[in-house]
FIKOLZA-1660 file (N, C-alpha, C; in steps of 0.1 Angstrom, whole numbers, plus 5000, padded with zeros to 4 digits):
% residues 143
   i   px   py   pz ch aa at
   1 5008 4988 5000  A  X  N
   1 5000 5000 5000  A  X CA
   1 5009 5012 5000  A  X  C
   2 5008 5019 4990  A  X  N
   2 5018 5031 4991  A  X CA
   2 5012 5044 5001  A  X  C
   3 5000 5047 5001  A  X  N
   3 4995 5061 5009  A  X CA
   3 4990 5071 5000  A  X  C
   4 4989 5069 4986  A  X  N
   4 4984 5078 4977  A  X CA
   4 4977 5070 4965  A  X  C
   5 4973 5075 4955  A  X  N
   5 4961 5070 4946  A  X CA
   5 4971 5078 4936  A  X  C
   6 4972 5068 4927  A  X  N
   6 4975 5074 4910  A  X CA
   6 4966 5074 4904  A  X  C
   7 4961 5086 4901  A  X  N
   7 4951 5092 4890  A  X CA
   7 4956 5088 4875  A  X  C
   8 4948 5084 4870  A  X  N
   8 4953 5079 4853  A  X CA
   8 4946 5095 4845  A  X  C
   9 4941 5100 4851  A  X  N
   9 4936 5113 4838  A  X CA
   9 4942 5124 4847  A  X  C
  10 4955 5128 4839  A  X  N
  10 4956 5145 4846  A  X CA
  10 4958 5152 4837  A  X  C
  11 4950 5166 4844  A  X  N
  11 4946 5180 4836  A  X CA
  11 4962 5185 4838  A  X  C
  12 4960 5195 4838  A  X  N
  12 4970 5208 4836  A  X CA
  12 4964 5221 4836  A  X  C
  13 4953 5229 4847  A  X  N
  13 4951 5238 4848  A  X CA
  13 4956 5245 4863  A  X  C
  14 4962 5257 4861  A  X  N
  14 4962 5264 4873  A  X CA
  14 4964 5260 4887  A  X  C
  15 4949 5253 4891  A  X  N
  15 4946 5251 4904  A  X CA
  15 4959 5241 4907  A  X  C
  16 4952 5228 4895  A  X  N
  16 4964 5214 4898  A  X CA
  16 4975 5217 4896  A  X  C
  17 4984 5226 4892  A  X  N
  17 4997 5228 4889  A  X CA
  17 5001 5238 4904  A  X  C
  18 4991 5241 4915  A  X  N
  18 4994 5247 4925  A  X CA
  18 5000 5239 4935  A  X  C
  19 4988 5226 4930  A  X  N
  19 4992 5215 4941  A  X CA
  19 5005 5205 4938  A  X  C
  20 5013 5208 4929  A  X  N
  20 5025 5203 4923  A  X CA
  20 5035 5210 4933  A  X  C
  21 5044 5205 4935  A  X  N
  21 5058 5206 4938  A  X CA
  21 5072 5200 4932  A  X  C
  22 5079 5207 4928  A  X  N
  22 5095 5200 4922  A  X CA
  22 5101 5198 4932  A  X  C
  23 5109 5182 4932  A  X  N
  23 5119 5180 4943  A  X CA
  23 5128 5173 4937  A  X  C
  24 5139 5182 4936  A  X  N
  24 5155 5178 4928  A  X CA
  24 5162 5179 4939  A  X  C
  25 5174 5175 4937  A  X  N
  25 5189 5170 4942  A  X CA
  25 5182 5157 4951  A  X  C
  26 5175 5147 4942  A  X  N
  26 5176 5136 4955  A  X CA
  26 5188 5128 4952  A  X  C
  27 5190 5119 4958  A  X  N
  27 5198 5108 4962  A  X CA
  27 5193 5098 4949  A  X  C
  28 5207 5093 4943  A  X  N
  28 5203 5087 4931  A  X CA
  28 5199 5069 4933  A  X  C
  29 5199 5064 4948  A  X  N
  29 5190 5053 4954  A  X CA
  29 5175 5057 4959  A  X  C
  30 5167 5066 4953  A  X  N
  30 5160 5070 4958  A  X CA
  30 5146 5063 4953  A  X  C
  31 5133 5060 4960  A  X  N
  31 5121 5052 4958  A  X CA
  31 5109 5061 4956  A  X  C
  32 5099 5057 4951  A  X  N
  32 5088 5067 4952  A  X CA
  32 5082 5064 4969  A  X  C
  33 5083 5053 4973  A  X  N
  33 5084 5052 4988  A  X CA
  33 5088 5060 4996  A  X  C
  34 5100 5064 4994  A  X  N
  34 5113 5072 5004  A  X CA
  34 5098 5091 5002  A  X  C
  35 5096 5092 4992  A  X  N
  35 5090 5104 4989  A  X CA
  35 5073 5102 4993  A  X  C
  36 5073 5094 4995  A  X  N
  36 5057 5094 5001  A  X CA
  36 5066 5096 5015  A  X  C
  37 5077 5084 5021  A  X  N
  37 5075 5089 5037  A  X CA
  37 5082 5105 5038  A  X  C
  38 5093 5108 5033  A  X  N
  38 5094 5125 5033  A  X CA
  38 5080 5138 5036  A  X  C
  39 5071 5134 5024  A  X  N
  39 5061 5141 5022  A  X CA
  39 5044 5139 5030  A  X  C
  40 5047 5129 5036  A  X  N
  40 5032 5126 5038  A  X CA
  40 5030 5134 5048  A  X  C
  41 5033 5137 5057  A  X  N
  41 5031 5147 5068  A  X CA
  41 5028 5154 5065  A  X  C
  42 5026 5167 5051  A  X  N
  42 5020 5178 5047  A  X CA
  42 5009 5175 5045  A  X  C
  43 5005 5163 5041  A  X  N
  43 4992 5162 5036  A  X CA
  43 4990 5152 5029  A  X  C
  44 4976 5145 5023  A  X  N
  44 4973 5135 5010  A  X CA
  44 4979 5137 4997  A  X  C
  45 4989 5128 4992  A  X  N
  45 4994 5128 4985  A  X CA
  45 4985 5121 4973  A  X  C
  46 4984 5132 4959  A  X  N
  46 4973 5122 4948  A  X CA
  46 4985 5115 4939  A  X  C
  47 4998 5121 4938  A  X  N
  47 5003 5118 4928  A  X CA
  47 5021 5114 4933  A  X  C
  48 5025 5109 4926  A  X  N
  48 5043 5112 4922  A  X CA
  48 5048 5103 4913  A  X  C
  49 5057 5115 4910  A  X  N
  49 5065 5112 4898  A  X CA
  49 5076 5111 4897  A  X  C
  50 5083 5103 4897  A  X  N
  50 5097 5100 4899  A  X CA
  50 5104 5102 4888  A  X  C
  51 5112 5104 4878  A  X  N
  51 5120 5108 4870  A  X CA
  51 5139 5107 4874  A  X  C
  52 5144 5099 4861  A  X  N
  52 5160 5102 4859  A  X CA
  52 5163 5105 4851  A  X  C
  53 5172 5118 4852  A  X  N
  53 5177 5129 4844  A  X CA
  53 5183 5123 4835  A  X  C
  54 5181 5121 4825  A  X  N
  54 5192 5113 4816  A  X CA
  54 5205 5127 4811  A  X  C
  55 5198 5137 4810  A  X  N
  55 5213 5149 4809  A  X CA
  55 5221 5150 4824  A  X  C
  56 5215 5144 4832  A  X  N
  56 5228 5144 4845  A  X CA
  56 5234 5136 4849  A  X  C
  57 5234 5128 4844  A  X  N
  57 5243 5112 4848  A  X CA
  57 5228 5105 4857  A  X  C
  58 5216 5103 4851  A  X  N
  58 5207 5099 4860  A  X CA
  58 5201 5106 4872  A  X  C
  59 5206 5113 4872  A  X  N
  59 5202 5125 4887  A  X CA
  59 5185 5124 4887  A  X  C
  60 5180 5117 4898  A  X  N
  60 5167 5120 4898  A  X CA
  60 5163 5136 4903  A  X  C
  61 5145 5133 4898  A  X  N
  61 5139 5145 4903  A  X CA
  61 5127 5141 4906  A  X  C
  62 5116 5148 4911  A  X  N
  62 5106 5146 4909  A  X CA
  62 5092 5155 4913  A  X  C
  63 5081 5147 4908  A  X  N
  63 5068 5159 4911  A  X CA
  63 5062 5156 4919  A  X  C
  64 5054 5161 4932  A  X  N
  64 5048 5153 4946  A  X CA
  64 5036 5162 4940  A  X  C
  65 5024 5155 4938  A  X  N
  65 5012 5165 4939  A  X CA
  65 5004 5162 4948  A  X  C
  66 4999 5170 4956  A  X  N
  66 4990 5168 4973  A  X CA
  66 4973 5170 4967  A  X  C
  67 4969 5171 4975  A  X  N
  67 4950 5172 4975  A  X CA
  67 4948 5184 4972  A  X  C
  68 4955 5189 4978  A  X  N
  68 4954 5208 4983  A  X CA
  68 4969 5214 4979  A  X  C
  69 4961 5229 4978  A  X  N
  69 4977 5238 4973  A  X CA
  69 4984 5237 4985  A  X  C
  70 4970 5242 4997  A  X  N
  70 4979 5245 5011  A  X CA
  70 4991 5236 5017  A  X  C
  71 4989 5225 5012  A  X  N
  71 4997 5211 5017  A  X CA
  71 5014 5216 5010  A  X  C
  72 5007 5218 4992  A  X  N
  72 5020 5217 4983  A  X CA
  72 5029 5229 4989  A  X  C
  73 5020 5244 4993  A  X  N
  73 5029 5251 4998  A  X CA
  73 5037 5252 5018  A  X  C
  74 5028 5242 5019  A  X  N
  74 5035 5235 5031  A  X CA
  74 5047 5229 5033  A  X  C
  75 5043 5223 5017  A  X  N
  75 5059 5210 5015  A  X CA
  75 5070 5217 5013  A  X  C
  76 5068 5229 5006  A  X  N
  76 5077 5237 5001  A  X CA
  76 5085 5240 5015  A  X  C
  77 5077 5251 5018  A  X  N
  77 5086 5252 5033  A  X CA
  77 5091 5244 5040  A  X  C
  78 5086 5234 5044  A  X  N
  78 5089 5223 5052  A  X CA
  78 5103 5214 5054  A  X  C
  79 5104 5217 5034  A  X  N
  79 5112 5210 5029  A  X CA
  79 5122 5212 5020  A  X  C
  80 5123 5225 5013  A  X  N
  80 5132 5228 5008  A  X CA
  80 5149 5230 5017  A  X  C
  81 5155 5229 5012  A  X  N
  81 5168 5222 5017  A  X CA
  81 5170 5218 5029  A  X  C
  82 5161 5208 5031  A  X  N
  82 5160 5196 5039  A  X CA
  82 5174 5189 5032  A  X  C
  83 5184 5184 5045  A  X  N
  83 5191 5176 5043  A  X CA
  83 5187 5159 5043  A  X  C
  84 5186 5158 5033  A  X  N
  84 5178 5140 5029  A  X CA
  84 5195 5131 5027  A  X  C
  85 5200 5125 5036  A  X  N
  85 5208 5115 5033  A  X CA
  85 5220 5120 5026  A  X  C
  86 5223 5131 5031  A  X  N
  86 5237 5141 5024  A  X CA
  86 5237 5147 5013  A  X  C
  87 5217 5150 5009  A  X  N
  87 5216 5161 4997  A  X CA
  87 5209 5167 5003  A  X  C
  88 5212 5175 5002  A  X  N
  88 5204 5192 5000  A  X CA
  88 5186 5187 4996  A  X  C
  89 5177 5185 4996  A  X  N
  89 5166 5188 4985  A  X CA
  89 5165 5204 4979  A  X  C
  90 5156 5202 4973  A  X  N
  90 5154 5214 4965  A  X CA
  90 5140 5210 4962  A  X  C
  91 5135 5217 4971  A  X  N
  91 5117 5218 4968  A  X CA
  91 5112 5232 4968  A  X  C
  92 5106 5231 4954  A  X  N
  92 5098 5242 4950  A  X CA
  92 5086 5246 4937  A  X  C
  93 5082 5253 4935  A  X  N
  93 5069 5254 4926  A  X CA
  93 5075 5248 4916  A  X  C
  94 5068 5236 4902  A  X  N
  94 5070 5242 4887  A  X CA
  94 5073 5247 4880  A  X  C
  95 5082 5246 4874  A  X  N
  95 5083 5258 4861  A  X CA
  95 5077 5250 4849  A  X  C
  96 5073 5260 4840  A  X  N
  96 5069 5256 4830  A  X CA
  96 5052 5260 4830  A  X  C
  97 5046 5257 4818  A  X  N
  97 5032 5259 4817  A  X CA
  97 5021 5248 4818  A  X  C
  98 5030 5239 4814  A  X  N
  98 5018 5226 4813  A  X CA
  98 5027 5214 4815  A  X  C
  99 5015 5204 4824  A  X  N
  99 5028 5192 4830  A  X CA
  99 5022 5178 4822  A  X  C
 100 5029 5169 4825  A  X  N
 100 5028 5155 4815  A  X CA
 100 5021 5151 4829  A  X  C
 101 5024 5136 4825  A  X  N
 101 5014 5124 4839  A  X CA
 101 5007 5113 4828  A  X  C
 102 4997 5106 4839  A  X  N
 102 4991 5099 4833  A  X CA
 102 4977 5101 4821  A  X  C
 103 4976 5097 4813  A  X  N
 103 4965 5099 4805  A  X CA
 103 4960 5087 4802  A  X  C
 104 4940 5087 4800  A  X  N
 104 4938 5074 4802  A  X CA
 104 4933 5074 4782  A  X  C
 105 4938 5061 4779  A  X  N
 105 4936 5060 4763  A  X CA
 105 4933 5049 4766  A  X  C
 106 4922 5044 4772  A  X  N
 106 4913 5032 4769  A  X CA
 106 4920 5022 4779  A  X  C
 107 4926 5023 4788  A  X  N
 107 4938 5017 4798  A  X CA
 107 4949 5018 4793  A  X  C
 108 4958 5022 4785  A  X  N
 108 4969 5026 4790  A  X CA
 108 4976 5036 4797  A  X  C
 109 4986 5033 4803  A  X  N
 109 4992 5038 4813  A  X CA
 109 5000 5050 4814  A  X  C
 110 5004 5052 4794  A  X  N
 110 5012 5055 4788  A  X CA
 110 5011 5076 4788  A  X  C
 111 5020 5085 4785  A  X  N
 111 5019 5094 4787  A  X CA
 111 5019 5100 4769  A  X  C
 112 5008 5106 4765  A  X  N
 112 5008 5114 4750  A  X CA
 112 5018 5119 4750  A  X  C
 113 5022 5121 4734  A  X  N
 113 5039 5130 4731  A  X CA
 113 5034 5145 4736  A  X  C
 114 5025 5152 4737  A  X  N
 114 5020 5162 4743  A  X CA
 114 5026 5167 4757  A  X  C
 115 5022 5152 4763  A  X  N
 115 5026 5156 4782  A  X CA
 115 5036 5148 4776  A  X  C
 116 5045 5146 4773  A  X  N
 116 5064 5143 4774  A  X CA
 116 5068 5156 4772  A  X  C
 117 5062 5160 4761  A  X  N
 117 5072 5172 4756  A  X CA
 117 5073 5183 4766  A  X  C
 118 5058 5183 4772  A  X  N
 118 5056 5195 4782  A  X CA
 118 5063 5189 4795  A  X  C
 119 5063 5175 4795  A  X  N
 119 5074 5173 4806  A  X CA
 119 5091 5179 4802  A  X  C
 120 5094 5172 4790  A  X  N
 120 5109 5175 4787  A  X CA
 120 5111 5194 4785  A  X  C
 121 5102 5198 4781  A  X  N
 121 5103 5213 4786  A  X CA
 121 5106 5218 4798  A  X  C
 122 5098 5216 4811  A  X  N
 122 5098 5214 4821  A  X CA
 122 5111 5213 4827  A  X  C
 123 5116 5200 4824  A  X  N
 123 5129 5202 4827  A  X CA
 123 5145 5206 4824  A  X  C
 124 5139 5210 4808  A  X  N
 124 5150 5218 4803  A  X CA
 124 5149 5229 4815  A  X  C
 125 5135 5241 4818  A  X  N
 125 5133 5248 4828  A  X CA
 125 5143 5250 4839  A  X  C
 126 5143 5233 4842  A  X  N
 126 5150 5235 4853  A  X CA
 126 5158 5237 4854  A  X  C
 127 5168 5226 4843  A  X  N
 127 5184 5230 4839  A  X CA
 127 5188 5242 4840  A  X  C
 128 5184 5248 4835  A  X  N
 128 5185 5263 4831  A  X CA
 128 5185 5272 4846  A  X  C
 129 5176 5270 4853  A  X  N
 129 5177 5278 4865  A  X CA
 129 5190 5271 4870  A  X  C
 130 5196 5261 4868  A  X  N
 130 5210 5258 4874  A  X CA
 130 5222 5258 4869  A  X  C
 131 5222 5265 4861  A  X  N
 131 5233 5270 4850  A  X CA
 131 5238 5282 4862  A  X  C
 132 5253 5286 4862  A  X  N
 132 5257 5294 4870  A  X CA
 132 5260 5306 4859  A  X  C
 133 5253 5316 4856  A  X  N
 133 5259 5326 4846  A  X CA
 133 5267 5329 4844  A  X  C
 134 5276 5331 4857  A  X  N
 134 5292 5337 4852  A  X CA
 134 5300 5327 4844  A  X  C
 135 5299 5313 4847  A  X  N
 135 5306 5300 4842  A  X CA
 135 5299 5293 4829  A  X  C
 136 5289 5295 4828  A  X  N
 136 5279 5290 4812  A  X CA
 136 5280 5280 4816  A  X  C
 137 5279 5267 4830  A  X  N
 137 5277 5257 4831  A  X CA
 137 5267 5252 4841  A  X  C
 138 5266 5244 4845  A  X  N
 138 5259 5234 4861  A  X CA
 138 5266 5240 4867  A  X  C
 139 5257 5246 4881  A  X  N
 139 5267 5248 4892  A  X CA
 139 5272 5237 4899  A  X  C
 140 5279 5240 4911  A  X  N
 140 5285 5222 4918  A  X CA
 140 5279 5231 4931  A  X  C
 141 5274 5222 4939  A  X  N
 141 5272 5223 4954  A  X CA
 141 5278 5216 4961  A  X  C
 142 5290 5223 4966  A  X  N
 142 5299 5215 4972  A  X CA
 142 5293 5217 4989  A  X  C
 143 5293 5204 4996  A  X  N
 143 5288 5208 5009  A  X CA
 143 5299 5204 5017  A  X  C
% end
């Protein structure tokens, strides 16, 4: 029993994208388990998304979406650079305009090239906020 319900039909309006949270720098052993026990204390979790960066040597990331915004902007606080097992997290709003997930096409499980691309946008997004300007590269966070 994981503690949350995967929705097979998600929108991309506003409200739902409030209840979204980005959580990068995990730990590259990391479970969608480890992220339900992290996050469930804010609140009911409807969704997550686990992802590996294939442009960072695998570096996961991922999207926690709760019931409520109040929760997601709970998590935020709660949890942004939280030290998780000698990373840093990095929890904070979405970037981007429109998110991927699941879509239901008669049961499959499968995500339209639509929500990929708006995912792989998404995380170009991110990249990009971690580019160090002065250097034109990834920053390093040396701790």
């Amino acid at each position: 029993m994981s503690g949350y319900h995967r929705s097979r039909e998600r929108g991309g309006g506003d409200e739902d994208r409030q209840k979204r949270v980005y959580v990068g720098n995990l730990p590259p052993d990391i479970r969608e388990k480890d992220l339900t026990d992290l996050f469930y204390s804010y609140g009911n979790i409807s969704h997550i998304e686990l992802k590996r960066n294939q442009h960072s040597a695998g570096t996961p990331f991922a999207f926690v979406e709760f019931e409520n915004k109040r929760d997601a902007e709970d998590a935020k606080f709660g949890r942004n650079g939280f030290d998780y097992d000698g990373y840093n997290l990095r929890v904070e709003s979405p970037k981007g305009s429109a998110r991927g997930g699941y879509h239901d096409r008669g049961g499959g499980g499968r995500s339209s090239f639509g929500a990929v691309k708006a995912e792989v946008e998404a995380e170009v997004e991110v990249e990009e906020d971690q580019k160090d300007p002065l250097q034109g590269g990834l920053t390093t966070d040396v701790s």
